[in-house]
N, C-alpha and C positions, 0 to 999 in steps of 0.2 A: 492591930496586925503590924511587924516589924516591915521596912522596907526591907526589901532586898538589897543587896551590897553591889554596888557597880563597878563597872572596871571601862576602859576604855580598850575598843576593838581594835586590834590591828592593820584593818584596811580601813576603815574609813576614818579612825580619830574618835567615832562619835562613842559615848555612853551608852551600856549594856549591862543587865545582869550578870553579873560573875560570871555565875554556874550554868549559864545559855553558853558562855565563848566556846568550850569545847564539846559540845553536842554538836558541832561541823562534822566532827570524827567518823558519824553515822552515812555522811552523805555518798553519795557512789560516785564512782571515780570518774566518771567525766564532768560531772560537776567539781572536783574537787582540781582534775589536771586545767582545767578553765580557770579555777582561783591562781593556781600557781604558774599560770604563763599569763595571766594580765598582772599577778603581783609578783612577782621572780623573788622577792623575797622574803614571801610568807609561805609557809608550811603548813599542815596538818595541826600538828600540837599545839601550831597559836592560838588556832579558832579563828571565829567570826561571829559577828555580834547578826541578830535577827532579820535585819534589814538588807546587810550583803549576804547571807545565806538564801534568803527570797531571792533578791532578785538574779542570783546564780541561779536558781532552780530554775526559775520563769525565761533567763535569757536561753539556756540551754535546751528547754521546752520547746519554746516557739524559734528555734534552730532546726529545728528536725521537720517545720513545717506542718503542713496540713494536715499530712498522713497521721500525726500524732492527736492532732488536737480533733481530728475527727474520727479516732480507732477507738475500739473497746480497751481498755484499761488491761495491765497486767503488772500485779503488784509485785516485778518486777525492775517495774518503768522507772525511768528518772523520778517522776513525784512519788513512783512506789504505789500505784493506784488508784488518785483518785484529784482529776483537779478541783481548786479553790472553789467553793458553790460561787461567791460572787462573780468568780471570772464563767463559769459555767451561766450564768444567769444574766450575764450583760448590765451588773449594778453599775450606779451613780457613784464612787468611790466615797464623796463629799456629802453623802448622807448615810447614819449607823443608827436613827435610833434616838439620839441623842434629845434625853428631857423625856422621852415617853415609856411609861410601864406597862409591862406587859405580864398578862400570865401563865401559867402552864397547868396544866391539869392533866397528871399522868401516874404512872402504877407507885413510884418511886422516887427519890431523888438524891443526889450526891454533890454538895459545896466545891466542886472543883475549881481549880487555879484559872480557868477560862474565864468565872465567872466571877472570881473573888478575887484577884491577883491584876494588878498591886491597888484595885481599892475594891472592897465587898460594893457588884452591886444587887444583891438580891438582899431586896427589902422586907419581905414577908417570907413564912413556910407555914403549913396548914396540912394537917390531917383531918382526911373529910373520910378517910376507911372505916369509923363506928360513929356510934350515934356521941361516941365520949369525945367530941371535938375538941381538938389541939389546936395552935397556935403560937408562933412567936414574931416578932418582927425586931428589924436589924437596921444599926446605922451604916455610913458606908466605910467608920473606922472600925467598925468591929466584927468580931473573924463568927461568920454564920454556923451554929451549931444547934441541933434540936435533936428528941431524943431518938438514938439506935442513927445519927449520922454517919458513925465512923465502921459502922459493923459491915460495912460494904458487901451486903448480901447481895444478889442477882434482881431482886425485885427493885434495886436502888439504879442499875445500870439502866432501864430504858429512859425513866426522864433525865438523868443526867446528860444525856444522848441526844434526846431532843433538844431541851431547851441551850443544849451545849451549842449544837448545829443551827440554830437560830440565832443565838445571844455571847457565843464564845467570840474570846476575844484571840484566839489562836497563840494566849502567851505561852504554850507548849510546843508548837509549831513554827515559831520566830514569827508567829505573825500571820503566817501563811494560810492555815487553816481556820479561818475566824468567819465568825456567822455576818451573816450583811446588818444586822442590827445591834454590835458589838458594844453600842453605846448606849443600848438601852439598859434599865432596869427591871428586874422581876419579882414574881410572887410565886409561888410553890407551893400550890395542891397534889397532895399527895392522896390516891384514890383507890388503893389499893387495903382492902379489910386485913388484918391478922391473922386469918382463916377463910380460906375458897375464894372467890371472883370476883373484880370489878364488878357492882350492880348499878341499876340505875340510881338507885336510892345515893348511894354515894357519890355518884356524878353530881347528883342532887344536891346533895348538903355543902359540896364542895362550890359550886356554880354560886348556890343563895349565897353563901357567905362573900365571896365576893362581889356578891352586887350590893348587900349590905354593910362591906368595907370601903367600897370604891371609890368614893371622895377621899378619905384619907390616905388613901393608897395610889391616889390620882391616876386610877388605871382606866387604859384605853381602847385594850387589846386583853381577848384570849382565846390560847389554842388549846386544845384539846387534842392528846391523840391515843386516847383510852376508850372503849366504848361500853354500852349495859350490854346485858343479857338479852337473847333472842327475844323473850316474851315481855320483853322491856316496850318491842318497836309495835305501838298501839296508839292511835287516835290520840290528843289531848292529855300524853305521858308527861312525866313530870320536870323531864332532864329538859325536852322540847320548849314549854314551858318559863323554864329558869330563861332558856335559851332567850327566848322573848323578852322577857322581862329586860336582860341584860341591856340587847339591842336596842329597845326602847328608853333604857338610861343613856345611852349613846357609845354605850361598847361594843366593835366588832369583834365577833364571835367566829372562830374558822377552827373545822374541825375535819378529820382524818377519812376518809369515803372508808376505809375498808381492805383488805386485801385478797377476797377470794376472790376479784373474778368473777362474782356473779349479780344476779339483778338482784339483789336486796341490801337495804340500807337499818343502819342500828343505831337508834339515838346516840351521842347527837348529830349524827350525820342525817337522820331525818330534822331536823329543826328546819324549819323556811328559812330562820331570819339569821341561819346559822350559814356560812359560804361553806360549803363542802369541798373535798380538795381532793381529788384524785391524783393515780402514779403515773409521771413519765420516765422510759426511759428513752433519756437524749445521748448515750451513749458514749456518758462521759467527755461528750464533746463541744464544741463552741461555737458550732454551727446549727439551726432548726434543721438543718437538709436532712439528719439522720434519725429526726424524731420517731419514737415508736411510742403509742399510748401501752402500759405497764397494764400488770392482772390485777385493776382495782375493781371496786363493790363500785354500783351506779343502779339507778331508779329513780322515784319522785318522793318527793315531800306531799305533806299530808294535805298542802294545799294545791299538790298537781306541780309546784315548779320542778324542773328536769335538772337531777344532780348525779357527779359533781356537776358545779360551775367552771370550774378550772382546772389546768391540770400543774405539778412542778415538778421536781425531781426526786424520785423514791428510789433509787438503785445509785452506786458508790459515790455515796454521803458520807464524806468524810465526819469521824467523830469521836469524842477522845476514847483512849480504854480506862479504867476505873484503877488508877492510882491505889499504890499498895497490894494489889488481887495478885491471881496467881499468873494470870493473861497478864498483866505487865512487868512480872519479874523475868513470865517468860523470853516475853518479848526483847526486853533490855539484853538477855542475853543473845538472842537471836540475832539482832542487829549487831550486838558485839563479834559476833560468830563470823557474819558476813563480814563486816571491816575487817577482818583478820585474814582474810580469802576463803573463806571455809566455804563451797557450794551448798553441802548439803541442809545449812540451815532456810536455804529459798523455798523447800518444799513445804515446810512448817509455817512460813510467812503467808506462803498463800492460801493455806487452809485457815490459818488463823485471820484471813481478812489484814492482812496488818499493813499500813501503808509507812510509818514511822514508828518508833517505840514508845509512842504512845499515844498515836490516833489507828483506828481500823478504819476500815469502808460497810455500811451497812447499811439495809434497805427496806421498806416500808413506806404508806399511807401517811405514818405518824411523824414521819420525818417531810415528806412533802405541806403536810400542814403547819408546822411551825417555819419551814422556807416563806412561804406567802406570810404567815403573821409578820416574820421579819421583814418581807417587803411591807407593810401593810403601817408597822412600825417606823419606816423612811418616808412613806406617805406623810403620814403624821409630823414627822418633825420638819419636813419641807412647805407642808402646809397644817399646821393646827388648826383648824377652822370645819376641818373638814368632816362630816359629820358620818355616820356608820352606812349610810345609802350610798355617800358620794364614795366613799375608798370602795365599796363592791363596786360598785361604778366602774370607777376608775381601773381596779383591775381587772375588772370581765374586760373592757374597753382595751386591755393592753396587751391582751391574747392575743397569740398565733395559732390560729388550728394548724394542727397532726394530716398531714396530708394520708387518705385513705384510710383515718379511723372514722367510724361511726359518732355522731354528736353526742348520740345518749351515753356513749362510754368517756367523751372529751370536757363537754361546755362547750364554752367557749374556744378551748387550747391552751397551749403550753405560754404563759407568766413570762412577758418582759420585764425585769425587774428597772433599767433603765429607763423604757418609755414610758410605766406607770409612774416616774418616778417627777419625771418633765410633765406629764399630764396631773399632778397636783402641785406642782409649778403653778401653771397656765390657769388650775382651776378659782372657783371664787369662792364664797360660802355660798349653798344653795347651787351653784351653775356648774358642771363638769365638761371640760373641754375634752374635748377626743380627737383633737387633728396637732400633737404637739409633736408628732415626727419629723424628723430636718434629717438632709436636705428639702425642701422645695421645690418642683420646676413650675415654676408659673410664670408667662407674661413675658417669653425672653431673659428670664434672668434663674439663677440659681439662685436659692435663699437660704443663708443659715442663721438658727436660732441657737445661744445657750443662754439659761438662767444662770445668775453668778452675781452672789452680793455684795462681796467681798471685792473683786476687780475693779482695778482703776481703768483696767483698758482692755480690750479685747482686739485679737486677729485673729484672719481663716489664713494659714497655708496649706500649699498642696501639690500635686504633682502637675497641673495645669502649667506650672510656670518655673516647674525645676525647685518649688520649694525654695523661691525668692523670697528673703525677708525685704520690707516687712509683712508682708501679705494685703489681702485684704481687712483695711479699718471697721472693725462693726462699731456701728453706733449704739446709744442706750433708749431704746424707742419706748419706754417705761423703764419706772424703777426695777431693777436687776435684771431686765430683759435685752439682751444685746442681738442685733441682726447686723447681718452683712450681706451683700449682695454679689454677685458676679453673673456678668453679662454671656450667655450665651456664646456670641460670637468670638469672646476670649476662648473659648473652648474648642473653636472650628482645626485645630489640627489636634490630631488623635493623641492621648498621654497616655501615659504610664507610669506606676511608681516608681521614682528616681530621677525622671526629666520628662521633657518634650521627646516625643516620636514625630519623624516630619511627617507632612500631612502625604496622603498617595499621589503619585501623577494623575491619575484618574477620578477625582472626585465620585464621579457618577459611581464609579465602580463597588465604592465605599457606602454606597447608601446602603442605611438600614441595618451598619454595622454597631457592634455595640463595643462603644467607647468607655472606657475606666475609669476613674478618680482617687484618689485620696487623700486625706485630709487631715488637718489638726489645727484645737485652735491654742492660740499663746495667749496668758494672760499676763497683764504687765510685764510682757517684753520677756519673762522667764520660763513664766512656768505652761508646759506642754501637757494638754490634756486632750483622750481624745472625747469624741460628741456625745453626750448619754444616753441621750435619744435615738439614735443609729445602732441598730446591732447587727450590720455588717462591719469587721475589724478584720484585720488582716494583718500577720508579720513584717514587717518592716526593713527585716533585715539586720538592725543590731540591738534584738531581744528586746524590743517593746512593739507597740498594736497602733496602727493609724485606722481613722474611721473613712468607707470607702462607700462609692455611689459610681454605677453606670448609666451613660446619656446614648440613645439612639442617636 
């Protein structure tokens, strides 16, 4: 596969694809009057390369405040519908994935640029829809094709969708829209027959082959978000089964609950040893406070446990549209419409789900289960050791329940993809930690915890003290484990982000008020990140996120 030809961006200096610089042209004008009054002498026409195109979006975003980042979307918006899953999910930035394969097993699939661009990582493709099993497998210099790839039928659109929202690396989106395991590699079960229905049998053939690949294929993960036939879901079925089998070679298995809405489950969301994945919808927002459990399928597994297990986000998921179709000729126009002032192409955008011209917003089960495989995939590369009990573990562990849903509709709750991400940090081979949330109040002191291998040095600042460098020093209390402490009584007059607030004349008066924080740690003196483990985050004021805690 050729490289693509670079150019260098106009605002930053740095190196970019060509043919990304002016794809700016699409952005909406308060994004674009923000570019040209911090850069007075760049225009439209120059472009911008991925990186300041993002973080134009995101600064503009979290400008408009809470109101936005906790409303229901309107593919109108500045992002145009639908924010980042990982900014949605409170991921670790500093895990994608990276080293671990994962696989998909769904109706169809499509080699898109997310996934192939600029190096192929999809390693395998497989037709498990007849008994006449197909196969191919791919390096990562060479361009993925197997037969009927390019005929971009409709039955090609849902796995590309999926595993795109999992494992895309958002090089259509500048970056922006990229799945939390962008770094992983895949394999491609395609499960759909030539004639009539996903069956069990076909899940079947597709599942064994993969367990019978799987050392070579070095795979660790797979999601599923196809399911058999009603008279499929019986006792001791075949798909259930495979499911076993897999789990016991040491691959977690996570598959899709369902989307009616009602008390029944259909292989392989019956499998025990399968983690079932129910919808939420979080309302396209960045807080749990608006969580709503979505109309997913829930019941038991054939051994009585209560599924799903979890819940993640099945409503606007962002995910590409299917390059070349008729949806993205339309679309390119539509967005050309709009730059040009044209209103009335907005009403076609939003029927068409379109968030950019060339991602929509879509929603389903099948989309919430490949989100957790991609958490499940960060797991893994932060801790390899970790065996198929420990990451269920670990994510049932890193749930938030849905205030006022029912259990048997939840699990456990709605998937922190940051705190599961610190709790296979923390964990061992065999032992799973479950208390890797920071801050700390224990003992008179505030405690903060980040993992960081790579740091020579760590500090906490924050608003405690006006965001004094250098903050507080953390030490290394093990390998890649940094702590830092702050006393209590630093804390005794009341803060807020930006400085000190003086403490009240009345002390007493003050009891039992709740005091604010915020915070961020610097690594080697530059680089500002905020806590992963925290998913309170909060505006900052100049378009980035500090991580935030309140003290009685």
């Amino acid at each position: 596969m050729p490289e693509p030809k670079e150019a260098v961006c106009p605002l930053c200096s740095g190196n970019a694809p060509a043919d990304y610089l002016p794809e700016a042209a699409w952005l909406k004008d308060e994004v674009l009057a923000r570019l040209e009054r911090e850069n007075p002498d760049w225009k439209r026409a120059d472009g911008a390369c991925p990186g300041c195109v993002q973080q134009a979006l995101l600064t503009v975003l979290l400008e408009r405040g809470d109101a936005v980042l906790h409303g229901v979307p309107q593919p109108t918006d500045i992002l145009l519908g639908a924010l980042p899953t990982p900014l949605r999910m409170h991921a670790d930035p500093r895990f994608t994935g990276r080293g671990v394969t994962m696989a998909f097993v769904d109706a169809g699939f499509y080699p898109h640029p997310d996934l192939v661009e600029p190096k192929n990582r999809i390693r395998a493709w497989a037709d498990a829809g007849s008994a006449r099993f197909r196969s191919k497998f791919f390096r990562p210099a060479e361009k993925p094709e197997w037969p009927g790839w390019d005929l971009r039928r409709a039955v090609q659109w849902h796995g590309m969708m999926t595993s795109s929202s999992a494992c895309g690396n958002g090089r259509m989106s500048h970056g922006l829209y990229r799945g939390m395991a962008s770094g992983a590699e895949l394999v491609l079960v395609q499960a759909r027959p030539a004639r009539g229905p996903i069956t069990g049998a076909c899940i079947t053939r597709g599942l064994r082959w993969l367990r019978r690949n799987a050392e070579q294929l070095a795979l660790r993960i797979v999601s599923v978000s196809v399911a058999a036939e009603p008279e499929d879901a019986h006792a001791g079925n075949s798909v259930d089964e495979e499911v076993r089998l897999l789990v016991e070679d040491g691959i977690v298995v996570i598959a899709a609950a369902g989307n009616d809405g009602q008390r029944r489950l259909i292989p392989p969301a019956t499998a025990a040893g399968a983690l079932t994945i129910g919808g939420l919808d979080d309302k396209n927002a960045f807080s749990h406070d608006a969580h709503e459990v979505w109309h997913s399928n829930y019941g038991q597994a054939a051994n009585g446990v209560q599924k799903p297990e979890l819940l993640a986000p099945s409503i606007w998921i962002a995910a590409p549209v299917m390059p070349g179709s008729d949806v993205a000729r339309e679309a390119t126009e539509l967005f050309a419409q709009r730059a040009a002032g044209d209103k009335s192409a907005e009403e076609r955008i939003a029927q068409q789900k379109l968030i950019s011209p060339f991602y929509q917003h879509v929603e389903g089960t099948s989309f919430a289960a490949p989100i957790v495989a991609s958490v499940a995939a960060c797991l893994l590369e932060a801790n390899p050791a970790l065996t198929p009990q420990a990451v269920r573990e670990i994510l049932i562990a890193a749930a938030r329940p849905v205030a006022g849903a029912p259990a048997e509709r939840q699990g456990a709750g709605a998937l922190d993809a940051g705190l599961a991400v610190a709790m296979a940090l923390e964990s061992g081979e065999g032992r799973v930690n479950r208390h890797a949330r920071t801050p700390e109040i224990s003992h008179g002191r505030v405690i903060f915890h980040l993992h960081e291998r790579a740091a020579r040095s760590v500090q906490v600042v924050g608003s405690w003290n006006g965001w004094q460098a250098p903050g507080l020093a953390a030490r290394e209390v093990r390998p890649a484990l940094w702590q830092a402490e702050l006393p209590l009584q630093n804390l005794d007059a009341a803060a807020a982000p930006g400085g000190i607030v003086a403490a009240p004349e009345n002390p007493e008066s003050a009891a039992g008020a709740m005091r604010h924080f915020a915070y961020k740690f610097i690594l080697d003196g530059s680089r500002w990140m905020e806590d992963p483990t925290n998913p309170r985050r909060e505006h900052d004021g100049h378009g980035n996120l500090n991580s935030a805690f309140d003290l009685e």
